[in-house]
N, C-alpha and C positions, 0 to 999 in steps of 0.2 A: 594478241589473238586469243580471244575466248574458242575453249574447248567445250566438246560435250558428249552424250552419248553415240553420236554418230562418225566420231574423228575419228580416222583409221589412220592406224601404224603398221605397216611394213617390216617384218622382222626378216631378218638376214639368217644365215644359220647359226652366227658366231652368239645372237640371242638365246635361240633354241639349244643348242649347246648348253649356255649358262643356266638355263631355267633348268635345265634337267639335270646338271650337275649340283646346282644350289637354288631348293627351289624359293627360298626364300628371300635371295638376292634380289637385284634391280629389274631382271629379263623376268623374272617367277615371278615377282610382286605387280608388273603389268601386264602378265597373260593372267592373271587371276581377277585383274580390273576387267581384262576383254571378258573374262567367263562369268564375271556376274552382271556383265551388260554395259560397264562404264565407260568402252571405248570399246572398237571392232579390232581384229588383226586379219591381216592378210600375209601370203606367202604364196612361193611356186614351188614347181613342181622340182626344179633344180637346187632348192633352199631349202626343203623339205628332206631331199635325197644327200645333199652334205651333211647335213647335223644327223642322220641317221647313219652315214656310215660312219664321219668320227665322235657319234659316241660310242658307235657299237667295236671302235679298235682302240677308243684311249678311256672311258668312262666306266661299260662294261654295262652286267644284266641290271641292275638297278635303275640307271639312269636312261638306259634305252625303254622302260619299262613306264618313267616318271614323260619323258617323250610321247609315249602312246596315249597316257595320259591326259595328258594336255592336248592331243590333236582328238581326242573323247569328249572334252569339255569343253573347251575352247572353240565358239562357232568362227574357226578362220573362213577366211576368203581365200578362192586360191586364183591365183594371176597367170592369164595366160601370156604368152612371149609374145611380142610384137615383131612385124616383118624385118627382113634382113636389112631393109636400108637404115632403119630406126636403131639398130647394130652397130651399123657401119660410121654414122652420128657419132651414137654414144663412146666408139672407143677413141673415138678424140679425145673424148674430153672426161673419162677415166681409164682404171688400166683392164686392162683385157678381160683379168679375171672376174671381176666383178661386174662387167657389163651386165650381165642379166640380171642380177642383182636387182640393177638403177632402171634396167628396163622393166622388170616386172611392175617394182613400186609406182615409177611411170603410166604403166600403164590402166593402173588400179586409181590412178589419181589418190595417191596418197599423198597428204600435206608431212607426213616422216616417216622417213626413213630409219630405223634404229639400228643399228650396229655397236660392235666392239671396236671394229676395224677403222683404230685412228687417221689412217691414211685413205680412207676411202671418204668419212667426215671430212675431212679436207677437200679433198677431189673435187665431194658432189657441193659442197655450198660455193665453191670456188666458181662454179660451172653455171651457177643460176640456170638450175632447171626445175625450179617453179616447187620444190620440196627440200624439207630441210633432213639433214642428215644428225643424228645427234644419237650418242651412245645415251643408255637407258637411265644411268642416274643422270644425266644432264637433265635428260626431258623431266626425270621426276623434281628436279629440283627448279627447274626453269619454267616448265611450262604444264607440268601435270596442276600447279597451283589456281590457273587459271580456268580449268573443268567447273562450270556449271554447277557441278553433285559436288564440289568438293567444299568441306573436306571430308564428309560421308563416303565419297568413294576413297578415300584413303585409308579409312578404317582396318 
């Protein structure tokens, strides 16, 4: 699958997290592909409000600080929830907590899902529902290669 500037990625909060913890990492190094144009990000409003509250009780003023940052530069997307039957669907076939998660990206039609949460990687490709789930270096190693711009956007 060729990528390009229009592929949207789905970040969970355990990415946001990481980006603001280490922003030079995996999650840092493709929200700064989204902010200079090489791919889009989205997120909700429930993914947005997790990674804000645990960075603001395990990270601290810095990292909450490098967060604001990134939702400043960063033209995310933000995903609205989908109705309660589309809910009631998806907790078959992940686990509870993450449903809005898998709904949000869902509903954004994003072709991935990124995450840290091994077990949810699991879940959602298990489930074939039409998007892939893949923690951040996976994608950059797997599938950031195939972008269009690249390797210019890897610079």
């Amino acid at each position: 699958m060729t990528i390009d500037r229009n592929t949207l990625l789905f970040l969970d909060s355990s990415c946001l997290i990481a980006a603001a913890g280490s922003p030079s990492g995996g999650s840092g190094f493709l929200l700064s592909l989204c902010a200079r144009g090489y791919l889009k990000a989205a997120v909700s409003q429930p993914v947005l409000l997790e990674a804000q509250k645990n960075i603001q009780s395990k990270l601290g003023d810095k990292a909450i600080k490098r967060l604001y940052n990134l939702l400043a530069v960063v033209p995310f997307s933000l995903a609205s929830l989908p109705d309660k039957a589309e809910f009631a669907r998806l907790e078959k076939l992940v686990n509870k907590k993450d449903v809005h998660v898998v709904a949000a990206a869902l509903e954004v039609d994003a072709p991935f899902l990124l995450t840290l949460d091994q077990d949810l990687v699991l879940e959602v490709n298990k489930a074939y529902l039409g998007i892939q789930a893949l923690a951040p270096g996976e994608f950059i190693k797997s599938v950031l290669p195939s972008h269009v711009d690249y390797p210019s956007a890897s610079d």
